[in-house]
N, C-alpha and C positions, 0 to 999 in steps of 0.2 A: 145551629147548622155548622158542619166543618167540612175542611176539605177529608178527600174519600183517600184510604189507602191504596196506592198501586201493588202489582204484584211485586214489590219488593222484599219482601222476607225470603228466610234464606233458614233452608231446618238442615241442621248437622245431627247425624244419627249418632248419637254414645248411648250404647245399650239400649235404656229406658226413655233418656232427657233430651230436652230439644231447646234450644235457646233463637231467639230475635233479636234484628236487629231491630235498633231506636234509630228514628229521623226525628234534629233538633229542628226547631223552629228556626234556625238558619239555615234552612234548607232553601226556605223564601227568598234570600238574598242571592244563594249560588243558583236557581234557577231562574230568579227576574233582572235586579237592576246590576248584577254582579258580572249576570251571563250577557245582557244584553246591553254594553258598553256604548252604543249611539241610542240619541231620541229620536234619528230619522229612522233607523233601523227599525224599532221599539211601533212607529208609528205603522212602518210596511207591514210587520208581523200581525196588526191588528187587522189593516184593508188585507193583510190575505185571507184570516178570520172570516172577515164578510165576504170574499170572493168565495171562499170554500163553502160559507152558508147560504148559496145560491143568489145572493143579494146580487140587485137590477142597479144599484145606486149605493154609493159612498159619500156622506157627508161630514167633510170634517171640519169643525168651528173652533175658533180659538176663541175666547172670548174675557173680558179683562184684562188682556196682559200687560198696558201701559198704566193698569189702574193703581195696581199694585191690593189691591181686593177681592178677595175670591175670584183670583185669573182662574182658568180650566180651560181643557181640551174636551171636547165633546166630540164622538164617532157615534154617528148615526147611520145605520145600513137598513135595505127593506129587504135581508135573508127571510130563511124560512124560523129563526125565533127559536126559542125555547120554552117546555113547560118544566112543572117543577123535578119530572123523572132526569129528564137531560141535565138541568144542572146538576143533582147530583149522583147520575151516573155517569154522565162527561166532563162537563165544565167544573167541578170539584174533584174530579180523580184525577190528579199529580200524575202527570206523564204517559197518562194514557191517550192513545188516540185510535177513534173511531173509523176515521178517517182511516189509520194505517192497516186497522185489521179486517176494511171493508163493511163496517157494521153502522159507515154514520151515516146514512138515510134509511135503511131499513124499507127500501124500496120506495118509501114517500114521494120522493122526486124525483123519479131517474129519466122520467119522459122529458122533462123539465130541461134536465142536463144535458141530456143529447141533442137539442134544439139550439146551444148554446155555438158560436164558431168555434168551431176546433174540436169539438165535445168537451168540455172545461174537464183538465184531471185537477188535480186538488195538490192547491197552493205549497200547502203545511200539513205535515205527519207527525210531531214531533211532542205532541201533549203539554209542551210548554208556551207558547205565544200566547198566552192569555195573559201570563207574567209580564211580558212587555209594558202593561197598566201600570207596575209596581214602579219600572225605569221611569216615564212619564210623570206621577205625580204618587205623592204615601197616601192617596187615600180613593178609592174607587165605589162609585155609584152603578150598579147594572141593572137595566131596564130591560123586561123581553120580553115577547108577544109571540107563541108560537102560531104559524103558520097553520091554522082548525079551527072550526067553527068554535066559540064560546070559549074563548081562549084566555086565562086569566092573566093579567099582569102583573111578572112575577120580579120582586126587585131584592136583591142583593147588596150588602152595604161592606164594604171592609178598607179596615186601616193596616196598612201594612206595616204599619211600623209594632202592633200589636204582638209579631212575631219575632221584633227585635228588643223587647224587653226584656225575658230570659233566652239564651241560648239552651239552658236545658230541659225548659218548656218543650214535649212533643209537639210539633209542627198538628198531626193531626188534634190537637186538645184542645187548640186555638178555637174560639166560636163566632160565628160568622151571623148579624143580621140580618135577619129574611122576613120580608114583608110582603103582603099582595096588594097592589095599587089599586085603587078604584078609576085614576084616570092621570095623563101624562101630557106633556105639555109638546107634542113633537107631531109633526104630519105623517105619521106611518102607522098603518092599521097590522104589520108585524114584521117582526124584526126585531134587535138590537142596537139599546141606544149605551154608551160605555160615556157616563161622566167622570174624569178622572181631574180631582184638585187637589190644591198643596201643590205644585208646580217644582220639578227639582229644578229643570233649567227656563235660563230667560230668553222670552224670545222676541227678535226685533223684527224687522223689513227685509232686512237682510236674510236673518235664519230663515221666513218663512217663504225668502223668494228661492233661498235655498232649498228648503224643503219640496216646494212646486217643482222644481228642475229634478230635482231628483225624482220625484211621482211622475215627471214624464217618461221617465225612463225604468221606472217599474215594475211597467206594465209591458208584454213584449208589441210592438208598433203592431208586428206583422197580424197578431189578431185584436187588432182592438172592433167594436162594432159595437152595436146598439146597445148591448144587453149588460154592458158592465160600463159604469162610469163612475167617475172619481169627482168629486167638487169640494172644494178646498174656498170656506167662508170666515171672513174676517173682517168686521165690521168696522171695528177702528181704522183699517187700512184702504176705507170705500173714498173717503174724500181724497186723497193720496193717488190714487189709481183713478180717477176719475180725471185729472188735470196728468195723465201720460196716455199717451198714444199705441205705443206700442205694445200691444197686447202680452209678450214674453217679461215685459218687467211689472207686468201689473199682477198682485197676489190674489185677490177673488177669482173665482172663475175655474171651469172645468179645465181637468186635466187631459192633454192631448201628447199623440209622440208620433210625426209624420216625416219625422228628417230623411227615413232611410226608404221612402217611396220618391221622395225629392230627388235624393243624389242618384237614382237609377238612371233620368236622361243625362247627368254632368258627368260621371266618372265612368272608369275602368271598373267594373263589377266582374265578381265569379259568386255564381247560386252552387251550392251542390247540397241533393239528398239521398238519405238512405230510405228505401219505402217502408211504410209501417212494414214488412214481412219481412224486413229484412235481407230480402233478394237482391236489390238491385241499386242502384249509387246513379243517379240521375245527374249532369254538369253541365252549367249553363254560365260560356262565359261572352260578356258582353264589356265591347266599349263604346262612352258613348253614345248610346242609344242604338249601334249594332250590333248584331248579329256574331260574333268570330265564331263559334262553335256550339254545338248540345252535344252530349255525348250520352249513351247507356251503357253501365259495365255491371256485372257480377261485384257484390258487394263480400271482399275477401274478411271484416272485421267481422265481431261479436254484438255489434249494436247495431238498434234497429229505430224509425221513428226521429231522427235527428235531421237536419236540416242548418245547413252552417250559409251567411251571406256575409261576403267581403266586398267593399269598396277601397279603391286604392285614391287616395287622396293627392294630384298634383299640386303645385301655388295655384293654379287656378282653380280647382276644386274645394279646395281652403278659404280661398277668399268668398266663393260661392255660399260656401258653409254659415262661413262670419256673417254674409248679410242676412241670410237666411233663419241662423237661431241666434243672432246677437251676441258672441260668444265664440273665441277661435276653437276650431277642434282640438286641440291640446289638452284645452281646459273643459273639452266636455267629456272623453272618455274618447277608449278604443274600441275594442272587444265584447261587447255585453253577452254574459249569457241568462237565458231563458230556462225553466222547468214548469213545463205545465201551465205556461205562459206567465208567471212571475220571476223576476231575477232572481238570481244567485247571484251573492257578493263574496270574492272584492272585484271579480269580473267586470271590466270594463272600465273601474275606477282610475282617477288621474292618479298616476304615479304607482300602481300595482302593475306587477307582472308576473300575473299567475301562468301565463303558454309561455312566459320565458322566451318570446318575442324581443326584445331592448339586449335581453342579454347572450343571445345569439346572432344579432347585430353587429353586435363589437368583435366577433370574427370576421364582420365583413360586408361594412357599408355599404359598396357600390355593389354587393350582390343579394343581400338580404331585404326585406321591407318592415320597419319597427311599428311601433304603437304610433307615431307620430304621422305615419302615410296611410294607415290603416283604420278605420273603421267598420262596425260589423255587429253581425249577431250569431250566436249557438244556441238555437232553439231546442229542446228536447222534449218530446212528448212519452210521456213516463210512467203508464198506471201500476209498475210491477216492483217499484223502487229501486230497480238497478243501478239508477244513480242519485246515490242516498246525502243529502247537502250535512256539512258538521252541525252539531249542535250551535257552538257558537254564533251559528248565523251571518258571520262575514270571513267565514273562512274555507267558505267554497265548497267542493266536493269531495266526499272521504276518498284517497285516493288508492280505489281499487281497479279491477281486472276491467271493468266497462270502462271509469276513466280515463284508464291508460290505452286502453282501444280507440277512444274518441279522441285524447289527444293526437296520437300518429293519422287518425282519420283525417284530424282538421289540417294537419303538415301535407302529408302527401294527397290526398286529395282534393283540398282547398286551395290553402298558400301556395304551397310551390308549383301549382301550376297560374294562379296569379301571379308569383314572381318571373318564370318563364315567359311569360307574355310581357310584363310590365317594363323588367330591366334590358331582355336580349331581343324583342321585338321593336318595340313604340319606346326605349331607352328612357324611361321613366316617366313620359311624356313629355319633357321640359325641352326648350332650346340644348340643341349641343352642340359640341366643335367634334369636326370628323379628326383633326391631331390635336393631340393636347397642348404644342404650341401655338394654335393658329387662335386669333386676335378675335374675329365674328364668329359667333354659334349659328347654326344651321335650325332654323325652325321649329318647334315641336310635331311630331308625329302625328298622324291620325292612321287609324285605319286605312285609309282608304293609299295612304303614300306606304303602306307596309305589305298591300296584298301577296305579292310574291311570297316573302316571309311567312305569313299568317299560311297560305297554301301549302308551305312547307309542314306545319304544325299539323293541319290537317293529313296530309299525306300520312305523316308519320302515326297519327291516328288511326287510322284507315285501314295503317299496316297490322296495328295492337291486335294480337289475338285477345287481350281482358275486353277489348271494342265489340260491346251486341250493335250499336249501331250510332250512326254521328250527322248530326242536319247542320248546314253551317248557307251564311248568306249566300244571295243568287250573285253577287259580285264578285266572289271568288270561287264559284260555279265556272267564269266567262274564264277563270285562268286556267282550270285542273281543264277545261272540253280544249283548249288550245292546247294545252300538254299531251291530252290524251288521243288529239289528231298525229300529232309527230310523232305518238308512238304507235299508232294505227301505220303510218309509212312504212318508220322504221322497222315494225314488224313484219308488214306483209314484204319488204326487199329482203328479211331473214327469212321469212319461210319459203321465194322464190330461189333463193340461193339453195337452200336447204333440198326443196324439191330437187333444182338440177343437178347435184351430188347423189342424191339416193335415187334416184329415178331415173329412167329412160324412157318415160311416158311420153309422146308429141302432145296428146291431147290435154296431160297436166299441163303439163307446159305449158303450151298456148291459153287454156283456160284463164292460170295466173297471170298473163302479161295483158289478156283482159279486165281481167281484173286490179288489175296495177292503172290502168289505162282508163279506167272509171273511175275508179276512189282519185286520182290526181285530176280528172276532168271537173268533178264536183268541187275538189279544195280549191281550183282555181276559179269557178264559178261563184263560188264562197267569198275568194279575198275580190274578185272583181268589184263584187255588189258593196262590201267594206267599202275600198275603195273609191265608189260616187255615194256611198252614205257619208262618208266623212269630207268627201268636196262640196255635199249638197248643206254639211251640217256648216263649215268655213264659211261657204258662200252665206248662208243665214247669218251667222254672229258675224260678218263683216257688216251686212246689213244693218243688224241690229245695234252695230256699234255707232256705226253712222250716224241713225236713227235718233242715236240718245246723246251724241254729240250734238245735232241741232237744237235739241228739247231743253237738252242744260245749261243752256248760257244765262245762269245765275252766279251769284257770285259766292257762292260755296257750293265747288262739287262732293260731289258723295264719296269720292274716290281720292288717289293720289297719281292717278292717270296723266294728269298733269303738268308735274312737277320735272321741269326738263333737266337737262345738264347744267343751261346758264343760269336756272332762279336756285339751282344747289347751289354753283359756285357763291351766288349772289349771298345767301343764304351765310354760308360759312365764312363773307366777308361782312359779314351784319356782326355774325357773333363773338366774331374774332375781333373784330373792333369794339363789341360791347367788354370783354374780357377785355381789353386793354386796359379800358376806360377804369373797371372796378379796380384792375392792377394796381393804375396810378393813383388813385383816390385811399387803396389801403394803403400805401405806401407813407402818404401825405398823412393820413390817420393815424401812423405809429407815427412819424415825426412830430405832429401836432401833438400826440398824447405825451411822446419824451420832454416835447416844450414847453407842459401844462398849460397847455390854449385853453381858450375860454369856452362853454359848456357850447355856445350859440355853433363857431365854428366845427367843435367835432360833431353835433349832431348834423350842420352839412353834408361831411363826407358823409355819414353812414346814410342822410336822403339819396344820397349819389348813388350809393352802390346799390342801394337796396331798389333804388328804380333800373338801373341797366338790369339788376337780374329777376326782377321782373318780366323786363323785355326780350331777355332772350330763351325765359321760360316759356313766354306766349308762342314767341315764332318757333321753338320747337318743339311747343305740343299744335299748333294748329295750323302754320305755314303752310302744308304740302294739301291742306283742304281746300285752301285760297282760288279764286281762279283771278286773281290779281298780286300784283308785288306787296306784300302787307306789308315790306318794309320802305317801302317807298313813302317819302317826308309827308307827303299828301295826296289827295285824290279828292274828286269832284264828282259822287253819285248819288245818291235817296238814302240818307243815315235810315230812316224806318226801315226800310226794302234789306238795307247793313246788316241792322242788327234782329230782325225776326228773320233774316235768312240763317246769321251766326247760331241763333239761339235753334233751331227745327232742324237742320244741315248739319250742325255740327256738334254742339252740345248736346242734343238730343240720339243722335247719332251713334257718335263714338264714345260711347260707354266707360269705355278705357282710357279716353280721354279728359275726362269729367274730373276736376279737382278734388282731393281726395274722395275718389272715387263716391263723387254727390249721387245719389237716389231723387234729387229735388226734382219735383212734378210742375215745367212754367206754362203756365196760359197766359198766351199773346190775344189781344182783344184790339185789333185795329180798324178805325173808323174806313168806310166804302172809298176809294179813289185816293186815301190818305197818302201824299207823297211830301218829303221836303229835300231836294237836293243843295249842296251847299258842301264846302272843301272842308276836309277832316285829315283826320293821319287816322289810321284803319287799326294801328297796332292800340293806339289810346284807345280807340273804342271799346275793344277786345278786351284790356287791361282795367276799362271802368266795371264793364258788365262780368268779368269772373271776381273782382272784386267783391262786386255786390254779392254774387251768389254766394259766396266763399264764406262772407258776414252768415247771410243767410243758414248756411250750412251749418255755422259753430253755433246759434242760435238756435241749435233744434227746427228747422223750419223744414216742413214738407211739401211744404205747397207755395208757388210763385203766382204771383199776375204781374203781370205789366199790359201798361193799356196807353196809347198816343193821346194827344189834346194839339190842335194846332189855334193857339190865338189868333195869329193872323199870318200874313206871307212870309213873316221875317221870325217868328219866335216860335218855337219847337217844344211841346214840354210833354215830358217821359214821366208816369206814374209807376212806379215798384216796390209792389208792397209782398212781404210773407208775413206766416203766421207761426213765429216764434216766439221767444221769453219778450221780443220788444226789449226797449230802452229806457233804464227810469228817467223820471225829470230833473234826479240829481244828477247827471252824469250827459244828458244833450246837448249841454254848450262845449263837453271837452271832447264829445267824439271823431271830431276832424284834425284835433289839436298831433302833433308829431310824438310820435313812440306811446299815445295813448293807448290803452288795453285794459278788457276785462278779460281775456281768454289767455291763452299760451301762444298765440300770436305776435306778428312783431310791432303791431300798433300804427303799422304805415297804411293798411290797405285804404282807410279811408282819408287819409289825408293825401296820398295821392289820386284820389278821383277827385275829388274837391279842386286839387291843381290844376290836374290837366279841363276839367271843365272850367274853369276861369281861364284857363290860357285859349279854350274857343270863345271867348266871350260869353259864357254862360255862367250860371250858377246851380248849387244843390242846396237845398234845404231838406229838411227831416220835419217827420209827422207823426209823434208817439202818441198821438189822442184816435187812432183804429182803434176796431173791437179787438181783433189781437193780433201784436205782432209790431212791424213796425213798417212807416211807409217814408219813401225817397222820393223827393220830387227835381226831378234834372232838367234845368232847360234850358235851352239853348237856340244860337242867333244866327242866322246869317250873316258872311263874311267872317265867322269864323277862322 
């Protein structure tokens, strides 16, 4: 068996004679590992293979790779298969495709197809991705089972390096292994199974976690559904992934991509499409979870079937990001584009800039938006090849008359009406200063502080004759019907005026001044009832305020309602004193270091300093939640009642206040009537307990308990345990010790908790014998 000739010959008429061309046997290289320069690459070309062969399921195995002994990649799909006519009328004819000329189902499945979300159009036209196997590994095993009753199993064998032995070897004269199986070792009753060994490249944890991220984004989000799924199996890497938590670092397991249904309630988004008929341009822009506009226009481009979504990334939409896919958006891409629901590369890729977004930036930061604020998709739905991808396969789309239509498409009818909104309405969304001298920035925008503006946009909309028609929220409804009353006045006093100039009618006349006389009885009918709704709404939240002032008298409010003129003053005489203190202490620190002091004294100063700024980190992320002086020397209340109000009140709370912004999950487990009051300093308590979590934090730990135990009226003892990496047994006696660390930390946090619980008369001990993790036992005495 060999591969099939394409229509590649080429006959020159001289009189009588006709000559051929010859394809060498290196033709195998310029079409597989030569053209197809990535193995992730190499890998997509093959799941688009199974996508295009109707397959329900992708399964890809790595298997040996750490062995260093018959490693291989194994792609196993449950398509519709092959028998022996398709391989060598398809799968052996060099650069033909079936697919392109509409001939590759032959009607078999087309019911099949059109049941599929979206209608599946087909992945790959290009008669070469089956080459892709050659990149992967020099030797290829193919198994296929077509989709028909009594279907033989038909198996393929080829070494690709067979056709690098001579270059002037004909590529077709090569011969290829063909065998019919009697039975196979795979759960699929048909389909395609591609074992490919000889392995050109090596792959770790890293490449394959690599390869997963990339297979999320493969695929386009917006239609992923039952019918096609991706599983990515590696059996060496089961024990590995089995001890981590989080599911985006573990390499087993189905391939999913839901990021850009997530950021639809966090960001600044714009939808726009063209209809499949290419009539009409549909635009839907939203922030935050609002409504600002829809609009319908006459579609003036050449393309049809396209569908473009933007998201505009704030810092706080970014950081959103980070927790969400473990990973800043920088480093996950921008721009993805889609055809027929699989990518096109280099679209989207870190550091490519195919729309030339970065490089129309640099005319002009504060007015443009780059890859960096931007995330999105360009989906295309395609069955006519209008927009035909390079052969190369990461080099995008050939750049013809539909290209260049789509791109000005996605400028003017995407972008810049997201930059219009993003920069001159909601000014980026970030804090601003209304001068560019002034010291404090003014708050980030929302919606709801920009309506006027946003009414503006819409008006001018309104006005668009390209406008068929434009739906926008009922909140900026409440602005355009108050405009549009003032211009109901100012109208009907122009057309009174107007009448009494052209007219001599008593009866016009008079008619109008009734009617003048009505329309102003109603609007003030109107602002009266305003009027007692908003003295009835005052009166309410007065009440209600009241109401929740009696309720709250705990000792963390929810708010910063609180926090007067004198506990600010108080406040910036805390800190200004703690800054002094470090002042003088580094002072003494360089002196000491000039006078080669002994190691004992310089690590003093730096306990000094490192505890004042501690202290004054605390009281200025939690002071203004206090309903007490936290910097007052001490206090005499319920430490229990202290610190499970600190931890639900306020840690739990304010999000934003959370040391490096922790995700940590604490359950407090307190015994019925459990009370211990006894005099403390408020700010030490605050300073043991973000301590601990903090440990907790850099340990990997997701999950907290803490749980009371009272021995008796005078001793207090606090259980805290999470389930982190824990503490080995070589290292338990130095973990309190000064500037000790396993992390990038500075090594004090627990040796200051240790302190300050000895200076209440208590003590901590540690408990590295839990099932996992590590546990803190703190207790404490009365007359502390």
């Amino acid at each position: 068996m060999i591969f099939k000739k394409s229509l590649s010959k080429r006959v020159m008429k001289m009189e009588k004679d006709t000559v051929n061309f010859k394809i060498s046997s290196g033709l195998k290289n310029l079409i597989g590992k030569e053209l197809i320069t990535d193995e992730l690459i190499a890998i997509f070309e093959l799941v688009k293979n199974s996508f295009d062969a109707h397959a329900k399921s992708v399964k890809i195995f790595f298997e040996n790779i750490y062995s260093n002994r018959d490693a291989r990649i194994i792609i196993v799909d449950t398509g519709k298969g092959m028998d022996i006519t398709d391989i060598e009328e398809k799968w052996l004819f060099v650069a033909y495709s079936a697919k392109k000329d509409g001939s590759e189902d032959n009607n078999e499945l087309d019911d099949y197809r059109n049941t599929l979300k979206g209608h599946r159009g087909y992945a790959g036209a290009k008669g070469v991705g089956r080459f892709s196997c050659d990149r992967l590994g020099s030797k290829l095993n193919l198994i296929t089972i077509k989709d028909k009753p009594e279907s033989l199993i038909e198996n393929i064998k080829i070494n690709w390096e067979d056709f690098e032995k001579d270059s002037k070897e004909e590529f077709f004269e090569i011969e290829l292994e063909h065998n019919v199986l009697q039975s196979h070792s795979y759960e699929i009753h048909h389909g395609t199974i591609l074992e490919i060994l000889d392995l050109r490249d090596t792959w770790d944890r890293t490449k394959l976690l690599k390869l997963k991220q990339s297979l999320e984004k493969l695929i386009n989000p917006n239609q992923q559904s039952d019918e096609f799924s991706i599983e990515l199996i590696v059996n060496e890497e089961l024990e590995k992934d089995a001890s981590i938590k989080d599911p985006r670092k573990k390499i087993n397991g189905f391939v999913n991509n839901t990021i850009f249904e997530v950021l639809k309630v966090k960001t600044t988004r714009i939808n726009t499409i063209v209809s499949e008929d290419g009539s009409k341009i549909t635009t839907t822009l939203e922030d935050r979870g609002k409504l600002i506009y829809k609009t319908v226009e006459n579609n003036p481009f050449s393309i049809s079937g396209v569908e473009i979504e933007l998201f505009y990334l704030n810092q706080t939409a970014k950081i959103n990001f980070t927790k969400l896919m473990g990973i800043r958006p920088v480093r996950y891409g921008s721009i993805f584009m889609y055809k027929n629901g699989f990518r096109i590369y280099p679209f989207g890729e870190v550091g490519e800039d195919p729309l030339k977004l970065d490089a129309r930036k640099t005319q002009g930061h504060s007015r443009y938006l780059g890859n960096r604020e931007l995330i999105g998709r360009i989906e295309i739905v395609d069955h006519k090849d209008s927009f035909i991808e390079t052969t190369s396969r990461d080099g995008g789309l050939i750049k013809n008359h539909n290209y260049e239509d789509l791109v000005q498409f996605f400028y003017d009818k995407a972008l810049k009406k997201l930059e219009r909104y993003v920069v001159n309405i909601i000014r980026w969304g970030e804090p601003y200063r209304l001068n560019k001298d002034d010291e404090e920035k003014q708050p980030a925008l929302n919606p709801e502080d920009v309506k006027n503006d946003i009414q503006g946009i819409i008006k001018n909309l309104s006005a668009s004759d390209e406008i068929l028609s434009i739906e926008f929220d009922d909140d900026f409804l409440a602005i355009i019907e108050e405009r549009q009353e003032n211009s109901v006045t100012r109208t009907l006093t122009e057309l009174t005026a107007k009448a009494v100039v052209s007219s001599d009618d008593p009866a016009l006349h008079l008619g109008l001044e009734k009617l003048g006389r009505k329309v102003n009885k109603l609007i003030d009918e109107r602002n009266q009832f305003e009027i007692e709704t908003e003295e009835k709404t005052v009166e309410l939240k007065k009440t209600t305020k009241e109401l929740e002032q009696i309720n709250n008298q705990n000792l963390f409010l929810k708010s910063i309602a609180s926090a007067d003129i004198k506990e600010i003053a108080s406040l910036q005489h805390h800190i200004d004193h703690g800054t002094v203190k470090i002042t003088r202490n580094l002072t003494k620190l360089a002196i000491a270091i000039e006078n080669d002091a002994p190691k004992s004294e310089l690590m003093s100063y730096v306990e000094r300093i490192s505890l004042e700024n501690n202290k004054i980190s605390t009281i200025a992320r939690f002071v203004t939640k206090a309903n007490f002086n936290t910097t007052s020397k001490s206090l005499t209340r319920d430490l229990v009642q202290f610190v499970n109000e600190y931890i639900e009140n306020v840690y739990k709370d304010y999000e934003d206040l959370r040391i490096n912004n922790q995700l940590l999950s604490v359950d407090i487990s307190t015994p019925e009537n459990l009370s211990f009051v006894c005099r403390f300093k408020p700010l030490e308590i605050i300073i043991i307990i973000d301590n601990l979590l903090s440990n907790s934090y850099k340990a990997n730990s997701k999950e907290i308990s803490i749980s009371w135990k009272k021995n008796s009226d005078s001793k207090l003892l606090l259980y805290y345990q999470d389930d982190g990496k824990g503490i080995p047994e070589s290292i338990i006696g130095k973990i309190f010790e000064f500037g000790f660390t396993t992390t990038d930390g500075s090594g004090l946090g627990l040796y200051h908790v240790k302190q300050m619980i000895e200076s209440m008369g208590g003590k901590i001990t540690v408990n590295n014998k839990v099932e996992k993790g590590v546990q803190f036992i703190l207790e404490v005495h009365h007359g502390a």
